[in-house]
DOPASE-553498 format. One record per residue (C-alpha): residue in one letter; x, y, z; residue number from 1. Coordinates in Angstrom, 3 decimals, padded with zeros to 6 digits, always signed. Layout:
N
(pt 'A' (X Y Z) NUM) ...
END
This chain:
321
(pt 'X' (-018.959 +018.557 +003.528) 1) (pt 'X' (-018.662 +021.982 +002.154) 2) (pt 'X' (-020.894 +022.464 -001.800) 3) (pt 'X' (-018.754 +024.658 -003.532) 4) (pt 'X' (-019.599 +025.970 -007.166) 5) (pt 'X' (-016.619 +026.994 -009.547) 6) (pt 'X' (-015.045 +026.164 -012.620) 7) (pt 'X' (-011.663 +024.841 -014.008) 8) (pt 'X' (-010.566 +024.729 -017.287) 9) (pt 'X' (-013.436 +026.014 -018.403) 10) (pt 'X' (-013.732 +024.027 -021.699) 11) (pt 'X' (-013.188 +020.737 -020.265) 12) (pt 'X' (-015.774 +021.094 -017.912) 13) (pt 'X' (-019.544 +021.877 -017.535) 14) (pt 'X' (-021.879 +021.627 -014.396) 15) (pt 'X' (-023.837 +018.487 -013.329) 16) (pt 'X' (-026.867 +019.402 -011.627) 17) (pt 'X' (-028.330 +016.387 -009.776) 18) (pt 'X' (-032.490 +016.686 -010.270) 19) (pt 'X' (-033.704 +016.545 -006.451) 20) (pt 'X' (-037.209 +016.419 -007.309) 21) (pt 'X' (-036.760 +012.795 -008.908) 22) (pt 'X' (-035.815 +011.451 -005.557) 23) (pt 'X' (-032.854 +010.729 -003.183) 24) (pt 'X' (-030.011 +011.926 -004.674) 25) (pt 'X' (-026.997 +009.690 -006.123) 26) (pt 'X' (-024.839 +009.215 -003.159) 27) (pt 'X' (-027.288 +008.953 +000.194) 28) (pt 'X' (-025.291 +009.991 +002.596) 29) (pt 'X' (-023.270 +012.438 +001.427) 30) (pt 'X' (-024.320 +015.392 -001.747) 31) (pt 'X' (-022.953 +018.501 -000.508) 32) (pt 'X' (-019.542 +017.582 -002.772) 33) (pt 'X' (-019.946 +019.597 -006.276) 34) (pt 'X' (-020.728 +017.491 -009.240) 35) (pt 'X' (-019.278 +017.650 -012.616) 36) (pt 'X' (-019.317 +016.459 -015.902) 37) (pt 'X' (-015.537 +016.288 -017.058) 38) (pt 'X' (-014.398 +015.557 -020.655) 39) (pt 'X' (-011.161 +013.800 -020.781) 40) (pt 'X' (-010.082 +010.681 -023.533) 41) (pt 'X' (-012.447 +012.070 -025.567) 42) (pt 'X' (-015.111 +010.753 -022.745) 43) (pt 'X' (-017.622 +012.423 -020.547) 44) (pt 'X' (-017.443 +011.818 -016.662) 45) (pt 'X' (-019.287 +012.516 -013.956) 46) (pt 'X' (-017.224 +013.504 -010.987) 47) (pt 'X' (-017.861 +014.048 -007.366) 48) (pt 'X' (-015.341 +017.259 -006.221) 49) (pt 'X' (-014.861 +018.424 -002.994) 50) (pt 'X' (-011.878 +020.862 -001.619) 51) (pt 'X' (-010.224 +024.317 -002.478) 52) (pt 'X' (-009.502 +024.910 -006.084) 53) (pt 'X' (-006.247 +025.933 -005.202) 54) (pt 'X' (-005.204 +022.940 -003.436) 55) (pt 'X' (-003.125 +019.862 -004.734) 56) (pt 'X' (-005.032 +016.957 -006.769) 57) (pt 'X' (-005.846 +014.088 -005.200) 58) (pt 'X' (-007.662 +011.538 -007.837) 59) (pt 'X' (-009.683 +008.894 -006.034) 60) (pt 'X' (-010.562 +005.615 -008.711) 61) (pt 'X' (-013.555 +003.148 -007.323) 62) (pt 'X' (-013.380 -000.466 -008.098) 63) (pt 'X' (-015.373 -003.354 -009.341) 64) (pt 'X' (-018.877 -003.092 -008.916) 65) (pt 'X' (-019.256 +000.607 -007.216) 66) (pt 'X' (-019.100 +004.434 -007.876) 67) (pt 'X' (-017.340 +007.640 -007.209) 68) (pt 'X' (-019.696 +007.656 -003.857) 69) (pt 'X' (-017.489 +004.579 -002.485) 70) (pt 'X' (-015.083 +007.592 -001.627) 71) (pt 'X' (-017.501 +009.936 +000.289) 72) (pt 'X' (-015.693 +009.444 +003.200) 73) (pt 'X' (-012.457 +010.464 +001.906) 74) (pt 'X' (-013.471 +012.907 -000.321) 75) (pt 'X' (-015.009 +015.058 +002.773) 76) (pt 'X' (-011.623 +014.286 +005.024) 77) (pt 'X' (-009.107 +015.600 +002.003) 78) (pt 'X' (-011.312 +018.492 +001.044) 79) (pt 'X' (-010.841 +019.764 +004.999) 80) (pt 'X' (-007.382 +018.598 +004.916) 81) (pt 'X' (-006.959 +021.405 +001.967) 82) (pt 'X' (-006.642 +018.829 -001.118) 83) (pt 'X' (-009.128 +019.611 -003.909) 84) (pt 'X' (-010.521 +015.436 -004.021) 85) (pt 'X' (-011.866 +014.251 -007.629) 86) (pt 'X' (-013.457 +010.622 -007.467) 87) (pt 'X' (-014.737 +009.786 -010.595) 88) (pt 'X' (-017.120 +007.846 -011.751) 89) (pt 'X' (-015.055 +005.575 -013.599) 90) (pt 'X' (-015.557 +004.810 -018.131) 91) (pt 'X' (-018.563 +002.155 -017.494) 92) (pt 'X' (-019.669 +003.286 -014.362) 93) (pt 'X' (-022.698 +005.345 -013.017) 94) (pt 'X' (-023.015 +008.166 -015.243) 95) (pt 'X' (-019.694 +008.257 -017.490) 96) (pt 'X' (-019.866 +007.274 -021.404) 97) (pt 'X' (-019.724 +003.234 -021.457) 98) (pt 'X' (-017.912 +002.591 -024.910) 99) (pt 'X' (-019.717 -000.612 -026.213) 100) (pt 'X' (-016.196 -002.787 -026.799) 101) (pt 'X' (-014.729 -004.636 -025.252) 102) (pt 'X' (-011.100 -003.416 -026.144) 103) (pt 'X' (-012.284 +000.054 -024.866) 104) (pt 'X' (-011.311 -000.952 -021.164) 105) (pt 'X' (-008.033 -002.129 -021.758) 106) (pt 'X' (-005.357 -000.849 -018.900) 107) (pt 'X' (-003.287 +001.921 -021.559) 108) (pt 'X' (-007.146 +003.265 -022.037) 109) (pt 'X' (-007.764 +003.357 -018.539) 110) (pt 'X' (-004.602 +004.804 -017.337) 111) (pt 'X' (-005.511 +007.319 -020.240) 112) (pt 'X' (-008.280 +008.596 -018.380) 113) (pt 'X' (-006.387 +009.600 -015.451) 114) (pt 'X' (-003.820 +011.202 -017.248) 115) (pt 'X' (-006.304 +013.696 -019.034) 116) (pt 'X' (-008.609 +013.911 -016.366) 117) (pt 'X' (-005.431 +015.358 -014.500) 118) (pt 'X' (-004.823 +018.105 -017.593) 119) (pt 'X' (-008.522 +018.441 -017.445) 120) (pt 'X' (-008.256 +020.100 -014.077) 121) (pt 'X' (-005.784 +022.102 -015.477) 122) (pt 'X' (-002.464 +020.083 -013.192) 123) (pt 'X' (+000.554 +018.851 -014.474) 124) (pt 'X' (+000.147 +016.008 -011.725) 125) (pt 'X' (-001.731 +014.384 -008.641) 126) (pt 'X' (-002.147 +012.099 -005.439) 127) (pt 'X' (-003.516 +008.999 -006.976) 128) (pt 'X' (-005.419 +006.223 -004.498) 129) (pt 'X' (-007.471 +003.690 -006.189) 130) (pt 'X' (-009.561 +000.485 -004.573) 131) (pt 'X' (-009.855 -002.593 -006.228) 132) (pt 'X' (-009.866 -002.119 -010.287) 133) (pt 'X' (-009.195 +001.272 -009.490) 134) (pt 'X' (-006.302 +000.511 -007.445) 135) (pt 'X' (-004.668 -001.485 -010.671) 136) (pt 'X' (-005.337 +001.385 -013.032) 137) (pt 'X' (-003.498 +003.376 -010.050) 138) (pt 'X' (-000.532 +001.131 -010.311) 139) (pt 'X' (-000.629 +001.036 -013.896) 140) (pt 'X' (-000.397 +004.994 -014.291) 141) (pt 'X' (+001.676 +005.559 -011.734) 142) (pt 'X' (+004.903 +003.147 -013.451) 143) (pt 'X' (+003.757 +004.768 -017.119) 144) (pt 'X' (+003.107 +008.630 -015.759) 145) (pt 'X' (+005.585 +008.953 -012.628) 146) (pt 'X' (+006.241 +012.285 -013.552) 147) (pt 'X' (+002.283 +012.745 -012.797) 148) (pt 'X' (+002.036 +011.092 -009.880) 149) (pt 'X' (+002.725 +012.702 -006.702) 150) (pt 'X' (+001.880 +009.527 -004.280) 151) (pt 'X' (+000.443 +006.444 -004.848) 152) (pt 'X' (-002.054 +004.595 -002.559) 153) (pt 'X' (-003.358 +001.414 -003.443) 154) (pt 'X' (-006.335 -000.391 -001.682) 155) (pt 'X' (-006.730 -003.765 -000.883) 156) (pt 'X' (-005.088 -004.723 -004.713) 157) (pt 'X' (-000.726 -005.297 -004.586) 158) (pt 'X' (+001.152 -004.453 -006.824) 159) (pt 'X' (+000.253 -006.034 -010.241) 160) (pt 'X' (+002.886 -008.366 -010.720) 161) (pt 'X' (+002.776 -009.460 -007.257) 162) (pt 'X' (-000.092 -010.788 -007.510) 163) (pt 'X' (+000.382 -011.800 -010.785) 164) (pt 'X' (+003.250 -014.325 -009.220) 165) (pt 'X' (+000.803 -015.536 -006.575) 166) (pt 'X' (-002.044 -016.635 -008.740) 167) (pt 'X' (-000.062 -018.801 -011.011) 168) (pt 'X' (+001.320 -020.468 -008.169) 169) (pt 'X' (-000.240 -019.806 -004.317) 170) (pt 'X' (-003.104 -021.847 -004.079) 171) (pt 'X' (-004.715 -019.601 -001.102) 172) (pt 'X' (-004.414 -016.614 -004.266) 173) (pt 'X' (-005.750 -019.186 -006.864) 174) (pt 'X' (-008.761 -020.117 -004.748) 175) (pt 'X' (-009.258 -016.525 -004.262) 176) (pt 'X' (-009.570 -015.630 -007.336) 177) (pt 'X' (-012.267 -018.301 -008.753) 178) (pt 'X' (-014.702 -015.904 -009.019) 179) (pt 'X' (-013.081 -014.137 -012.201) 180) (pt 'X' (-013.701 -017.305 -014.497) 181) (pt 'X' (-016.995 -016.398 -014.149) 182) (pt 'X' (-016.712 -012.541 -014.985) 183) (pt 'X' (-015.277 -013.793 -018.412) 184) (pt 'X' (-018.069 -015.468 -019.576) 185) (pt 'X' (-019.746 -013.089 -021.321) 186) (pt 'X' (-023.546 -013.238 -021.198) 187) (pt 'X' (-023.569 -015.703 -018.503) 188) (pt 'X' (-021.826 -013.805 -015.971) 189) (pt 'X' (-024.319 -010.856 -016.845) 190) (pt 'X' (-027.197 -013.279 -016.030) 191) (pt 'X' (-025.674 -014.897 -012.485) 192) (pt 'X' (-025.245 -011.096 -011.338) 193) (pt 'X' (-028.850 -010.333 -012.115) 194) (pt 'X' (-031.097 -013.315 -011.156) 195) (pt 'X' (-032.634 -013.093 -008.098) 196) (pt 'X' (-032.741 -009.006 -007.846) 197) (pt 'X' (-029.313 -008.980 -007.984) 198) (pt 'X' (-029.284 -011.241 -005.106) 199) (pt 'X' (-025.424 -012.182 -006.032) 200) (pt 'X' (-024.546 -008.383 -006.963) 201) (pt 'X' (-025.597 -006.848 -003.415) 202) (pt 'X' (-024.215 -010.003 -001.535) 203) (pt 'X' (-020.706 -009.076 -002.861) 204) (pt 'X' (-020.981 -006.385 -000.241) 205) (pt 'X' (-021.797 -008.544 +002.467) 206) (pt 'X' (-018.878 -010.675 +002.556) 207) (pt 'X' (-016.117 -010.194 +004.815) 208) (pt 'X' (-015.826 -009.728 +008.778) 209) (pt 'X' (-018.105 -006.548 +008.229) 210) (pt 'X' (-020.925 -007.318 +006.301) 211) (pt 'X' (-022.709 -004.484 +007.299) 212) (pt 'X' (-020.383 -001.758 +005.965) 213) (pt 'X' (-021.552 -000.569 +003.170) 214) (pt 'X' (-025.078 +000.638 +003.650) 215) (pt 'X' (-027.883 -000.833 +002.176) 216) (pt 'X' (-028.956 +002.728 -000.007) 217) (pt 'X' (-025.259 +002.599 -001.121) 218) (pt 'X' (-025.527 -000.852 -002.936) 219) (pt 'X' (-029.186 +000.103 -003.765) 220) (pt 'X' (-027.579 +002.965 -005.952) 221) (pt 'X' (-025.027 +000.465 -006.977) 222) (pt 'X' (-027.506 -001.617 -007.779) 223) (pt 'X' (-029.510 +000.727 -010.075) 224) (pt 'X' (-026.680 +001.818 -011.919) 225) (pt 'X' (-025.594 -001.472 -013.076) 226) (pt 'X' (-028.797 -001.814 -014.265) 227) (pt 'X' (-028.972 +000.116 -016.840) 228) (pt 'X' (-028.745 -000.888 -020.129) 229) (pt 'X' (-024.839 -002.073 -021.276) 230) (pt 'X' (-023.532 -001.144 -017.866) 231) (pt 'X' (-023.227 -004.796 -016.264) 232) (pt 'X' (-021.366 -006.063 -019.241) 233) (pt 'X' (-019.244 -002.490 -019.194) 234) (pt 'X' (-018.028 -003.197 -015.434) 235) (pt 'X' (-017.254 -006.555 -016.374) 236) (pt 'X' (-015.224 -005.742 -019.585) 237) (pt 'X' (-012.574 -004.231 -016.955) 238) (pt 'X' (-012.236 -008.542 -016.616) 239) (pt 'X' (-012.400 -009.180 -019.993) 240) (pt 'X' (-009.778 -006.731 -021.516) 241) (pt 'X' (-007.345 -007.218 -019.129) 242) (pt 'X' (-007.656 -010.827 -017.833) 243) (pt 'X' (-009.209 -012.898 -020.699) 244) (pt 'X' (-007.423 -015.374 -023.244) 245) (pt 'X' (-007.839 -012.597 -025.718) 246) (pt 'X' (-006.000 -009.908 -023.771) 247) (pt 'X' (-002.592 -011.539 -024.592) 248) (pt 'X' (-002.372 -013.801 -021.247) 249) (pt 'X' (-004.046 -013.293 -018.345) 250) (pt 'X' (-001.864 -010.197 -016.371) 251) (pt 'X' (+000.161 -009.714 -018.783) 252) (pt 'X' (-000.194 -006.293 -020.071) 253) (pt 'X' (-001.192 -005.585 -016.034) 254) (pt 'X' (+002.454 -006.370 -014.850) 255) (pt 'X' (+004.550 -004.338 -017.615) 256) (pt 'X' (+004.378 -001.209 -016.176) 257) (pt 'X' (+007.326 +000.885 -014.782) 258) (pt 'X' (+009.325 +001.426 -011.346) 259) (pt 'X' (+007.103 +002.507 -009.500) 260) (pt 'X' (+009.800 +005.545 -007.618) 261) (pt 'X' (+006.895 +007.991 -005.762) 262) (pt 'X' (+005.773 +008.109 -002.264) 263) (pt 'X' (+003.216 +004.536 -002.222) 264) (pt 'X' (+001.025 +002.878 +000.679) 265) (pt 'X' (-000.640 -000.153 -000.277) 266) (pt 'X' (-003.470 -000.777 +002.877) 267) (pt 'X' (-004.503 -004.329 +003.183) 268) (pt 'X' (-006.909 -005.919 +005.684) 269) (pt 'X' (-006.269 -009.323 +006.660) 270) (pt 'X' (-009.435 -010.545 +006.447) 271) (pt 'X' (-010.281 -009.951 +002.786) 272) (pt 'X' (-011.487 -012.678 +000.951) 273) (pt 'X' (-010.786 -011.971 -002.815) 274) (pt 'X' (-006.724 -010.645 -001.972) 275) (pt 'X' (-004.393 -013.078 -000.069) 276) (pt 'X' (-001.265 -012.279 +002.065) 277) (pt 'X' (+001.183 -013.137 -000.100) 278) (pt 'X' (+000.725 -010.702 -002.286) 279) (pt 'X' (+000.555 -007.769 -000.357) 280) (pt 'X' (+003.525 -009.035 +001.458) 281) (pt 'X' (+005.340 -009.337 -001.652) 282) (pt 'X' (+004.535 -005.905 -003.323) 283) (pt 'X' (+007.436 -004.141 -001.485) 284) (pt 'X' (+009.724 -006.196 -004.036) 285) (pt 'X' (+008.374 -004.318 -006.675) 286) (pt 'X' (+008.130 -000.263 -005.362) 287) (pt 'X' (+011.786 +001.522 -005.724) 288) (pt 'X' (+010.886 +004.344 -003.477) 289) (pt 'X' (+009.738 +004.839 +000.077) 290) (pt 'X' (+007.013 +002.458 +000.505) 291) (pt 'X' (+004.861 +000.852 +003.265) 292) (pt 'X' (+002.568 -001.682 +003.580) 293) (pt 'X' (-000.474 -000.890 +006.199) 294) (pt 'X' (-002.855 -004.120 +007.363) 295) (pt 'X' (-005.927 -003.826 +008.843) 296) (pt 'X' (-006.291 -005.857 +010.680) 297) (pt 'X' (-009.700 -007.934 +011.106) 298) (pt 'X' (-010.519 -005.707 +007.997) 299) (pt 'X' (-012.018 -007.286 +004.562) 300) (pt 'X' (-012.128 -005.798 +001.288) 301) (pt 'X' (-014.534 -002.393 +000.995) 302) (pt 'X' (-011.832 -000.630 +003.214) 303) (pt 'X' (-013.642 +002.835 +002.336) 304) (pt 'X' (-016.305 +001.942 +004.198) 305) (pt 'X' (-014.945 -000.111 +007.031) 306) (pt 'X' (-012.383 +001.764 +008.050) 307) (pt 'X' (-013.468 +005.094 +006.546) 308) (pt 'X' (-011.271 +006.914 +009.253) 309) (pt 'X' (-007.708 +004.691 +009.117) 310) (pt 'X' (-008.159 +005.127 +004.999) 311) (pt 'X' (-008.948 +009.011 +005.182) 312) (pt 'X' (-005.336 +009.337 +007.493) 313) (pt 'X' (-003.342 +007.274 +004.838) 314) (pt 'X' (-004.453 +009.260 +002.592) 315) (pt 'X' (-003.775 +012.651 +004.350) 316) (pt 'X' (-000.329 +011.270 +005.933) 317) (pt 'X' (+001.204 +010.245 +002.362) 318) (pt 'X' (+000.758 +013.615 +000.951) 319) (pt 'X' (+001.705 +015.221 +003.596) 320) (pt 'X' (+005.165 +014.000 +003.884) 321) 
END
């Protein structure tokens, strides 16, 4: 991947300069990508940018429990496709401000982001893929910002309300989705991720048919960034906002969004074991424009990393078109 140095919007932005002499850098396999420190909703965050200055946005969002570097792939393939690629650290994450409240990582904040993140690289709109949490905020902004959002692809996540439907009522969904009881226990949930040396934390990214994906300095970085103080609890709040008893019903504020009209993908593998088939099958019943639905097949759930080349081409292909 090519470094590049240069500046945009000038007073949103100031220069990140990793320190190499304190060891490997942040992402292991991949540091050539410019990094940033960009101030939008009145936060700070770190970016990993890669791509002509002068080409279109594309704004990659990470999910639940990684980093901007979950998009290394993909940020090298757009950046030679002629797409200037953003991925973010997202607000809780890595080395972006973590507000302390809970409230602070409600969906209309985190949709926020994007939207001044955008101005912040002085565009009036992007390509917008997200993975896991990020692919909901994705969702989110694109049916409250259309006019923003040039495509939408979502990864692994349906549409909101989709899968909404089929955890109140598919049991294969329901099961699924046990795990999040646990993320809204606050304190407790903190604790089970940690014990062990994060023994629960890095085995996350060994489930699926390719437990082997995501390389072991990866979750290691992962690993250390969580660990910081606040930032377990911060990736967690994403839960807690959005899905607990105090976030006015679990999914609701998640499924009020708007038509979603632009250019969307949503890629799916079959084999992941936190998103079901119904779903993803079901998300084409809420997208009003040109839409399609891509499975992997035999795939799981870090799709970034297993299929690093099938993601980088749905990327390319959908704003292309």
């Amino acid at each position: 991947m090519r470094a590049l140095r240069y500046s945009v919007a000038p007073s949103s932005w100031t220069t990140w300069t990793p320190n190499l002499s304190a060891g490997p850098p942040a992402s292991p396999h991949q540091m050539t990508a410019s990094q940033h420190m960009v101030k939008a909703n009145g936060l700070r965050f770190r970016t990993m940018v890669d791509g002509p200055p002068d080409g279109e946005l594309f704004i990659l969002l990470h999910g639940f429990p990684e980093g901007a570097e979950s998009w290394s792939h993909q940020l090298d393939a757009l950046a030679k496709a002629g797409y200037l690629a953003v991925a973010p650290d997202l607000r809780g994450y890595g080395l972006s401000d973590a507000p302390e409240d809970v409230e602070s990582y409600s969906i209309d904040h985190l949709a926020d982001d994007v939207r001044f993140m955008i101005t912040a690289f002085g565009r009036p709109a992007a390509h917008v893929a997200g993975h896991d949490w990020g692919a909901m905020v994705a969702w989110f902004f694109a049916g409250r910002y259309p006019e923003m959002t040039k495509t939408l692809t979502a990864l692994s996540v349906p549409h909101p309300a989709a899968l909404a439907a089929a955890s109140r009522d598919d049991e294969d969904q329901q099961a699924r989705s046990r795990y999040v009881g646990l993320f809204l226990e606050a304190g407790k949930a903190e604790r089970v991720l940690s014990d062990d040396e994060f023994r629960r934390f890095r085995q996350m990214f060994r489930s699926g048919p390719s437990g082997d994906a995501v390389p072991d300095k990866v979750i290691d970085h992962f690993v250390r960034s969580v660990s910081r103080p606040g930032r377990r609890t911060a990736a967690l709040n994403y839960y807690r906002a959005n899905l607990g008893s105090g976030s006015g019903g679990a999914w609701a504020a998640l499924t009020e969004i708007g038509p979603i009209k632009m250019p969307t993908v949503l890629l799916w593998g079959d084999e992941d074991p936190a998103l079901g088939r119904r779903a993803a099958e079901e998300t084409e019943k809420h997208v009003a424009g040109e839409y399609r639905l891509e499975v992997l097949q035999g795939a799981g759930h870090w799709l970034q990393f297993e299929r690093p080349g099938e993601v980088s081409l749905a990327l390319t292909s959908a704003a292309s078109k």
